[in-house]
KETOR-157530 format. One record per residue (C-alpha): residue number from 1; z, x, y. Coordinates in nm, 4 decimals. Layout:
N
+-----+----------+----------+----------+
: num :       c3 :       c1 :       c2 :
+-----+----------+----------+----------+
: NUM :        Z :        X :        Y :
...
+-----+----------+----------+----------+
//
This chain:
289
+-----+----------+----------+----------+
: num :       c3 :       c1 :       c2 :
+-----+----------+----------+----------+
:   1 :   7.6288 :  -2.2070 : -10.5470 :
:   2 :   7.8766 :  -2.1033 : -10.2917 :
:   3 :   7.7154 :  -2.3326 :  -9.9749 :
:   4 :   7.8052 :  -2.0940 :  -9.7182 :
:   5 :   7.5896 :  -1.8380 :  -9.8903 :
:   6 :   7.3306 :  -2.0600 :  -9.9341 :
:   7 :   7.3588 :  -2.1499 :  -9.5732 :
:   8 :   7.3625 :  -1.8051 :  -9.4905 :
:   9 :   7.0177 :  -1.7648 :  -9.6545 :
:  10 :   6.8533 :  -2.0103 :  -9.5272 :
:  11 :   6.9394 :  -1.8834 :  -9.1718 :
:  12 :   6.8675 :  -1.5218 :  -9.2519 :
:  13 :   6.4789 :  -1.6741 :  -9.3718 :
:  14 :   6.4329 :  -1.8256 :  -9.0638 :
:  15 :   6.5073 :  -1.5139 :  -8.8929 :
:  16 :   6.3012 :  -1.2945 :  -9.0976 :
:  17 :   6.0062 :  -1.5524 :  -9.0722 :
:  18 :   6.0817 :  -1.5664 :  -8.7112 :
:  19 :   6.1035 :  -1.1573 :  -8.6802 :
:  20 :   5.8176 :  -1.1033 :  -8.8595 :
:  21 :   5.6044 :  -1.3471 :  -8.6706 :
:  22 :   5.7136 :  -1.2539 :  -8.3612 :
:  23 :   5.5810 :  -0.8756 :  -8.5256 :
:  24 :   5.3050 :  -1.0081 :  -8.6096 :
:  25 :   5.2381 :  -1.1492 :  -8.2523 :
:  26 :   5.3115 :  -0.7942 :  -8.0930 :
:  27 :   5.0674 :  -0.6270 :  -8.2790 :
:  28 :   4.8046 :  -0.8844 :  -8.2145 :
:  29 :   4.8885 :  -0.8027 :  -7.8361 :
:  30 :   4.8530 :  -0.4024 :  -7.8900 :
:  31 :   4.5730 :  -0.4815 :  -8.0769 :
:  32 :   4.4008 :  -0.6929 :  -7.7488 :
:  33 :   4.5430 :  -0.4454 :  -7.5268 :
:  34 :   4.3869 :  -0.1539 :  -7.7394 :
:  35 :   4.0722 :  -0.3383 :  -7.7475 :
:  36 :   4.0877 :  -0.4080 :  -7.3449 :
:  37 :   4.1348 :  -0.0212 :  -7.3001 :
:  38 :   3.8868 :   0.0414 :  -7.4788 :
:  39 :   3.6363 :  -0.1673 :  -7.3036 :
:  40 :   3.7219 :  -0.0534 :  -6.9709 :
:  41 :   3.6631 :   0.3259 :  -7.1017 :
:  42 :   3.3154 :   0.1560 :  -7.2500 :
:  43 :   3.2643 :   0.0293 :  -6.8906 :
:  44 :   3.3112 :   0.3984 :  -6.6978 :
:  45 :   3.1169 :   0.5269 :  -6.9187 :
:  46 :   2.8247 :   0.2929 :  -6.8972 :
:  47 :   2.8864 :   0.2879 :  -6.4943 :
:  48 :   2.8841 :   0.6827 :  -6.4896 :
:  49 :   2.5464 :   0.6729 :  -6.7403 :
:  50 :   2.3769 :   0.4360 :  -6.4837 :
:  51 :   2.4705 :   0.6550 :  -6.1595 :
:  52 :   2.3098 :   0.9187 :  -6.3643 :
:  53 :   2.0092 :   0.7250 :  -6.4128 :
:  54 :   1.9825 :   0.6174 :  -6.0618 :
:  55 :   2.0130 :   0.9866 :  -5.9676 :
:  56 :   1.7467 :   1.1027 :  -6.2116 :
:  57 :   1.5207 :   0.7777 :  -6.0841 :
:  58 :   1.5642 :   0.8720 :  -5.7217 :
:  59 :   1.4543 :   1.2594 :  -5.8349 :
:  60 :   1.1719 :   1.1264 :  -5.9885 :
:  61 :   1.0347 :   0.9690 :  -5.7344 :
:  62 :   1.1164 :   1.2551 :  -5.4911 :
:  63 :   0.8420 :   1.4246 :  -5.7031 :
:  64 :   0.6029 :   1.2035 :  -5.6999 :
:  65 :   0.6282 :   1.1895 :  -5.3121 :
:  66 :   0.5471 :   1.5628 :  -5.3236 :
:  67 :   0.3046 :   1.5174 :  -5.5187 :
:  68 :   0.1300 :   1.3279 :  -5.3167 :
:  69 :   0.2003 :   1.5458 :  -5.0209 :
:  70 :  -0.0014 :   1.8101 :  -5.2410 :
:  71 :  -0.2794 :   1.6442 :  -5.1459 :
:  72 :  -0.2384 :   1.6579 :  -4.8293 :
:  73 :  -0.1113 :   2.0010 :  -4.7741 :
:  74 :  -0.3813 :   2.1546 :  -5.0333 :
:  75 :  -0.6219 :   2.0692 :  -4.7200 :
:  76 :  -0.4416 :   2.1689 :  -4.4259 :
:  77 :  -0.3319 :   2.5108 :  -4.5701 :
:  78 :  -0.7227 :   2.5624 :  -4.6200 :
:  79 :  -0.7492 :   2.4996 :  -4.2829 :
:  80 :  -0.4829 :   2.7507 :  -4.2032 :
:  81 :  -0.5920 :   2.9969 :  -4.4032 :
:  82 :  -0.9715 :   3.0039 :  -4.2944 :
:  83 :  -0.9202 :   3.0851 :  -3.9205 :
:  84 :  -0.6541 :   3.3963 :  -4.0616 :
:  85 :  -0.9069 :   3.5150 :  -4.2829 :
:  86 :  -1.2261 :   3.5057 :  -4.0175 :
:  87 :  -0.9791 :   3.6376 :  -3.7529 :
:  88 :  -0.8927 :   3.9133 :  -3.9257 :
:  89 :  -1.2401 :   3.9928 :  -4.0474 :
:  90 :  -1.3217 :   3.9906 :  -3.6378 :
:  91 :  -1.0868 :   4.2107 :  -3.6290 :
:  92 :  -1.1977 :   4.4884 :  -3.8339 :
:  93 :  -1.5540 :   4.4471 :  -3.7302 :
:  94 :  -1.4564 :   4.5151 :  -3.3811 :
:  95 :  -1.1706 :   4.7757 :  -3.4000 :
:  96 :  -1.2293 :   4.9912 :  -3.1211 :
:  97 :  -1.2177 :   4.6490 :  -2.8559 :
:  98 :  -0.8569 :   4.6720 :  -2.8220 :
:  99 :  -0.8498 :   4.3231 :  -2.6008 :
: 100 :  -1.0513 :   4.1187 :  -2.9165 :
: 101 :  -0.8189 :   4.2971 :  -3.1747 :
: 102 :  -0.5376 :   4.1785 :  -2.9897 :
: 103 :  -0.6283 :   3.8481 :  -2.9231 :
: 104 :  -0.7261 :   3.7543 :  -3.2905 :
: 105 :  -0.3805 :   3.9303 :  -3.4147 :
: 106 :  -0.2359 :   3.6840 :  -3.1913 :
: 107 :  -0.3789 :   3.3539 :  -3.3728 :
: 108 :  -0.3608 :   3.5211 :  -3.6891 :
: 109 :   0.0001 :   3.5541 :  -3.6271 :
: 110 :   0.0161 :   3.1758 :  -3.4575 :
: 111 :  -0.1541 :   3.0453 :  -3.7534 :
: 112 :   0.0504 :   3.2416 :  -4.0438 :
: 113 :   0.4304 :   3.1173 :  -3.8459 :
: 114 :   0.2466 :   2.7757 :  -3.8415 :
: 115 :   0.1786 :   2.8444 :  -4.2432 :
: 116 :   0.5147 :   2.9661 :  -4.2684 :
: 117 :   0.7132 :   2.6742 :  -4.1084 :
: 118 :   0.5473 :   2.3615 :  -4.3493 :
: 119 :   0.6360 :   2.6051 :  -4.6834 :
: 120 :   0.9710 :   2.5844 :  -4.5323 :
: 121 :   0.9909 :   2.2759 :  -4.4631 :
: 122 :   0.8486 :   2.1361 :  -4.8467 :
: 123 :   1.1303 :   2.4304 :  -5.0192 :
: 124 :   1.3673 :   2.2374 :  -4.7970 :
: 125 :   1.2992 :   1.9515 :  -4.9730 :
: 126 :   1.2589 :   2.0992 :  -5.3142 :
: 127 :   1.5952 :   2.3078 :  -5.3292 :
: 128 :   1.9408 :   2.1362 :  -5.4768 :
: 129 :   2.0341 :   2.0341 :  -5.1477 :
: 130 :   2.3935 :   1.8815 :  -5.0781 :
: 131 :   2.4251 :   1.4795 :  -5.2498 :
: 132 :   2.7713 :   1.4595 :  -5.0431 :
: 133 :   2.7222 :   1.2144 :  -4.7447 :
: 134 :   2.7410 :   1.3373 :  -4.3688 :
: 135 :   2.6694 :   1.3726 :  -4.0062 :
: 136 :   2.3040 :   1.3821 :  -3.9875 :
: 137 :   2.0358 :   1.4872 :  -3.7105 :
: 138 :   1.7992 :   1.1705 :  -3.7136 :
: 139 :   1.5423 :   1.3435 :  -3.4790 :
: 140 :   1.4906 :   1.6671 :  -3.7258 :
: 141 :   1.4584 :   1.4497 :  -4.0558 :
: 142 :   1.1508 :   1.2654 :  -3.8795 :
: 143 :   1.0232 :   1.5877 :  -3.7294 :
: 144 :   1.0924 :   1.7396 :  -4.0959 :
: 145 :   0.9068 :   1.4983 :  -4.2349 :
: 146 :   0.5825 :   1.5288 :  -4.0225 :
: 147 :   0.6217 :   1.8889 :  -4.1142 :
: 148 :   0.6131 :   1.8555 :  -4.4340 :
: 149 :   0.2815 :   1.6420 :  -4.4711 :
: 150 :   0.1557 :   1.9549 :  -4.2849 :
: 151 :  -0.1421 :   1.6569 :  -4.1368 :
: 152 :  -0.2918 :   1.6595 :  -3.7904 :
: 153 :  -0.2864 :   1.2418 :  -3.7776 :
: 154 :  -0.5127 :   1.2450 :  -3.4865 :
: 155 :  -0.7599 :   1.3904 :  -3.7593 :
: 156 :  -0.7721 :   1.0691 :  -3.9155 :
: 157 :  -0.7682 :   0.8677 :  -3.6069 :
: 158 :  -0.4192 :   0.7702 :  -3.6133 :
: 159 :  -0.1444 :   0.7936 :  -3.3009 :
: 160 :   0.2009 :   0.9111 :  -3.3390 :
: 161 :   0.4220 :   0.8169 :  -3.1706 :
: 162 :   0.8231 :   0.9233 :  -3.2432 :
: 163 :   1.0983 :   0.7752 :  -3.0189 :
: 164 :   1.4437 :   0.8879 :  -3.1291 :
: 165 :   1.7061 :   0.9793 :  -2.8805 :
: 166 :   1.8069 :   1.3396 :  -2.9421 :
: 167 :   2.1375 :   1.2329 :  -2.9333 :
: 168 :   2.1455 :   0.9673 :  -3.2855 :
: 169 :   2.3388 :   1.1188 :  -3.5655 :
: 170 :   2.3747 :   0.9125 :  -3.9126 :
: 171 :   2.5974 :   0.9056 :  -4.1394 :
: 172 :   2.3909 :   0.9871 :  -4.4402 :
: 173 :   2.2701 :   1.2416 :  -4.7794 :
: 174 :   1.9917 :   1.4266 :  -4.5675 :
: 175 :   1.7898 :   1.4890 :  -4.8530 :
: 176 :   1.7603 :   1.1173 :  -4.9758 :
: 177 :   1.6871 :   1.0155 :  -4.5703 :
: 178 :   1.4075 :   1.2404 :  -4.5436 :
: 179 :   1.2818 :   1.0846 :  -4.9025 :
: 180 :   1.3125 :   0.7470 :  -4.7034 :
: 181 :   1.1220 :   0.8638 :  -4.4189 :
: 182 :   0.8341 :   1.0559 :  -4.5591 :
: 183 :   0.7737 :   0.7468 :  -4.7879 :
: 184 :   0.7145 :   0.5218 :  -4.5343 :
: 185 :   0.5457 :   0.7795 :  -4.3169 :
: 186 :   0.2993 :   0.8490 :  -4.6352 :
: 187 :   0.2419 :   0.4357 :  -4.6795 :
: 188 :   0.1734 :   0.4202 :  -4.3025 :
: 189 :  -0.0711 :   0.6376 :  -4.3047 :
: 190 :  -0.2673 :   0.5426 :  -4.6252 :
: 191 :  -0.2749 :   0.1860 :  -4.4718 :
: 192 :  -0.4613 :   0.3357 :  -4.1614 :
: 193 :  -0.7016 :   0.5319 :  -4.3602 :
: 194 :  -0.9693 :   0.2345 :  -4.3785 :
: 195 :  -0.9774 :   0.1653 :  -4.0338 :
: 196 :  -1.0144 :   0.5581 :  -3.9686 :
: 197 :  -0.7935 :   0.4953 :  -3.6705 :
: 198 :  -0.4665 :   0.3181 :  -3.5837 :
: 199 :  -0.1112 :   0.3917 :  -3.4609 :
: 200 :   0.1932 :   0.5074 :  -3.5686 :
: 201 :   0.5395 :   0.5026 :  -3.4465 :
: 202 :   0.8786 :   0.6203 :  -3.5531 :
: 203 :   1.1548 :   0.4083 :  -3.2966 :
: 204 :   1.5343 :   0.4473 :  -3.3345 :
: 205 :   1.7884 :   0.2230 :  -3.1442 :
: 206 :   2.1162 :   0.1387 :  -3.1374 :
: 207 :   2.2565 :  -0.1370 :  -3.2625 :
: 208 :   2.6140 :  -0.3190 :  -3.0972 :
: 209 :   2.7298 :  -0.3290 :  -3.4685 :
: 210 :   2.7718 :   0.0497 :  -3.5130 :
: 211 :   2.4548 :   0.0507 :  -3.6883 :
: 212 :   2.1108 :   0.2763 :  -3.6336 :
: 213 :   1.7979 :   0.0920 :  -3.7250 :
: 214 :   1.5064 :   0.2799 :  -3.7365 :
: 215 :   1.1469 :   0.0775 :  -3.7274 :
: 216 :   0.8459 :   0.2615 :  -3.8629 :
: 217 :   0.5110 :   0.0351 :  -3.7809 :
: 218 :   0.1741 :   0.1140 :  -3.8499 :
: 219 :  -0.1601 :  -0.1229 :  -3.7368 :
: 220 :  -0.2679 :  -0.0588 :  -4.0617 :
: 221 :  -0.4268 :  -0.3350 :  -4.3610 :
: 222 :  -0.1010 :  -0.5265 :  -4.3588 :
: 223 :   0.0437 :  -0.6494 :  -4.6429 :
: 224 :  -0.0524 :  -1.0270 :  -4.8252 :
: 225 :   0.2396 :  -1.3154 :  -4.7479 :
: 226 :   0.2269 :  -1.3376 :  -5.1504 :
: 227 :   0.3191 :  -0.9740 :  -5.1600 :
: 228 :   0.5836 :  -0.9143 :  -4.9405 :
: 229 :   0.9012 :  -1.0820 :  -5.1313 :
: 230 :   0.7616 :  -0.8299 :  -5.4322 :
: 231 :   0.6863 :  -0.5265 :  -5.2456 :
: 232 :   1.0429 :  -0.4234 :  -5.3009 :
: 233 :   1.0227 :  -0.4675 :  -5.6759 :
: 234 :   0.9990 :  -0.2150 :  -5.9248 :
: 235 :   0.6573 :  -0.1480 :  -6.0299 :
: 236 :   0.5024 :  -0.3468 :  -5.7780 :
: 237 :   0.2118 :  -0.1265 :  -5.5972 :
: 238 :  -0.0785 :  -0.2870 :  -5.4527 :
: 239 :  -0.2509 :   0.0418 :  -5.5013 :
: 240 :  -0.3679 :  -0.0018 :  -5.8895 :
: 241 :  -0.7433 :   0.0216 :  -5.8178 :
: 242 :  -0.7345 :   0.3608 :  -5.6316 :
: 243 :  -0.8334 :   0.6681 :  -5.8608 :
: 244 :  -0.7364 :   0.9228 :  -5.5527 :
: 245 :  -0.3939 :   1.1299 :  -5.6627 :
: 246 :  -0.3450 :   1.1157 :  -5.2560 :
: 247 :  -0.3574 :   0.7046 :  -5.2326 :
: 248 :  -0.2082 :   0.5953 :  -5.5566 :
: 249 :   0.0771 :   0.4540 :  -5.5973 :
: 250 :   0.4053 :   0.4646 :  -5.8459 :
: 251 :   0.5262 :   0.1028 :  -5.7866 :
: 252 :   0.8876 :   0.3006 :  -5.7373 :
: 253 :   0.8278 :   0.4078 :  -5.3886 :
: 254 :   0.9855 :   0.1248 :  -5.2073 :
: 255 :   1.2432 :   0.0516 :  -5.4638 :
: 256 :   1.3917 :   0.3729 :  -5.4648 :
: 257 :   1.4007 :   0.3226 :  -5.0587 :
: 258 :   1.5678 :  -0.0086 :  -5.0590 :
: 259 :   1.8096 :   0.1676 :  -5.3528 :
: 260 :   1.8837 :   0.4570 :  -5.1039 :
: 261 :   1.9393 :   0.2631 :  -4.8121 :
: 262 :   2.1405 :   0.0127 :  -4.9872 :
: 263 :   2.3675 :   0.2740 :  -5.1059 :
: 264 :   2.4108 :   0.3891 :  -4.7500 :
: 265 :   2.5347 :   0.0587 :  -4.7024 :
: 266 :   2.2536 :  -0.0192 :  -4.4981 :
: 267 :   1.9744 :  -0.2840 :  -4.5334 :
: 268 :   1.5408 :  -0.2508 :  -4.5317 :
: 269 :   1.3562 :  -0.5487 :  -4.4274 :
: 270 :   0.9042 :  -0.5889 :  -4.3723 :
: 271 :   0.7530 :  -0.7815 :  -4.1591 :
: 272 :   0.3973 :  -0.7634 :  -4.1818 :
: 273 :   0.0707 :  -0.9561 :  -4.1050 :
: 274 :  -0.2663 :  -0.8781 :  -4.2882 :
: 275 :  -0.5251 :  -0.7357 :  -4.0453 :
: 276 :  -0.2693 :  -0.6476 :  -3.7836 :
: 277 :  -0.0125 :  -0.3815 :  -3.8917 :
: 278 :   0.3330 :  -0.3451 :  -4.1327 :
: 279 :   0.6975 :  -0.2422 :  -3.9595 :
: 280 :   0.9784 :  -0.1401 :  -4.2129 :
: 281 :   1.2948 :  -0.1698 :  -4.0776 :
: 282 :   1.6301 :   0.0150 :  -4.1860 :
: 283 :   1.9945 :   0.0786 :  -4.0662 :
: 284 :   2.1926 :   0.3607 :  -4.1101 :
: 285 :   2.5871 :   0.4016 :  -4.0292 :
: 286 :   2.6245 :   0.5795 :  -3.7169 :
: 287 :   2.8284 :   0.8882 :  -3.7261 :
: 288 :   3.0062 :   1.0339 :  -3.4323 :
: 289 :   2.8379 :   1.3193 :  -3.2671 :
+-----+----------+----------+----------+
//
């Protein structure tokens, strides 16, 4: 055999060997790149599945929370509608005392506005409202809030007390805010129940970092030192034993707070001492008025 042919083969196997492995090697790369796409697209999808989750959790909860207001409002719309009902019935009874008729018109009107304004305030809360994030009127959300439980506190013993400066905007979803609020609002109140009196207060400052935090405190039960590193937990409730709708609790409530605030790149923090009272305490971003 001719030994530059030979030679000649031999060289054009090592290429081929060397072409095809090097082949062989590119398609191994597609293959991990392929793969790698792949699981990032896995990864959206799983990221986009939670949000929707969280979303749907946060909803949830926003029910429950009105369902517990239900309670609440049930009663106070009885006591709305009573005074209407035995006003008007005045009314008629006396018909030709122009000066009585027009008196009880008067608090029949007062009362139905005053009816009016908390079924606005609880559809407020029940429409699709915006989930886009901005400049929000601290002041109304806790006055919204109050509305909403449609509850004279100082029935139950229990002094309220709101300081927020009229002039504190947040930067915030106003919907999810007011969620925050009336939760703690509602566990303030249920802690005071007991006692059948107590104290409430709303306070909002700010802070040098740019921050709002708002402190809601009741001098209700307190909560156990064992219980407060769980009380942010999910399914945590230290209200298992109570068979009223109106005082039992979800074991969500607080999560979905901490969740909220969290994702308003704020922070919640408790401080509480059995006997004496609980404070929550939250920050908000500030927004520019």
């Amino acid at each position: 055999m001719n030994p530059f042919i030979a030679g000649d083969n031999i060289i054009l196997t090592a290429f081929g060997r060397a072409a095809i492995e090097k082949l062989k090697q590119t398609e191994e790369k597609n293959e991990l790149l392929g793969q790698r796409k792949n699981l990032y697209r896995m990864l959206e999808e799983s990221q986009q599945k939670i949000k929707q989750l969280e979303d749907q959790l946060i909803f949830a909860q926003k029910l429950a929370t009105m369902g517990t207001m239900s309670c609440l409002v049930a009663h106070e719309f009885n006591n709305l509608l009573m005074p209407i009902v035995n006003y008007s019935e005045l009314a008629l009874k006396h018909s030709d005392d122009e000066k009585l008729v027009k008196k009880t018109l008067e608090k029949t009107i007062k009362q139905g506005l005053q009816a009016g304004s908390i079924i606005e305030s609880i559809l407020g809360m029940t429409r699709a409202q915006s989930q886009e994030f901005g400049k929000v009127h601290l002041l109304a959300v806790v006055n919204d809030s109050f509305r909403c439980l449609a509850r004279d506190f100082s029935k139950d013993g229990i002094k309220v007390r709101i300081s927020v400066p009229e002039t504190l905007y947040v930067y915030a979803i106003a919907g999810q805010l007011q969620q925050v609020v009336l939760n703690l609002i509602i566990n303030a109140r249920q802690a005071m129940l007991e006692k059948k009196q107590g104290s409430l207060s709303v306070i909002a400052t700010e802070l040098e970092s740019g921050m709002i935090e708002v402190a809601v405190s009741d001098t209700g039960c307190g909560i156990a030192q064992e219980n407060q590193s769980k009380i942010f937990d999910a399914f945590f409730t230290t209200k298992k034993n109570n068979t009223s709708l109106e005082k039992q609790g979800t074991g969500l409530g607080l999560m979905i707070c901490k969740q909220i605030i969290e994702n308003h790149h704020g922070s919640i923090t408790v401080e509480s001492q059995p006997g004496v009272g609980t404070t929550f305490k939250f920050t908000l971003p500030q927004a520019a008025i």
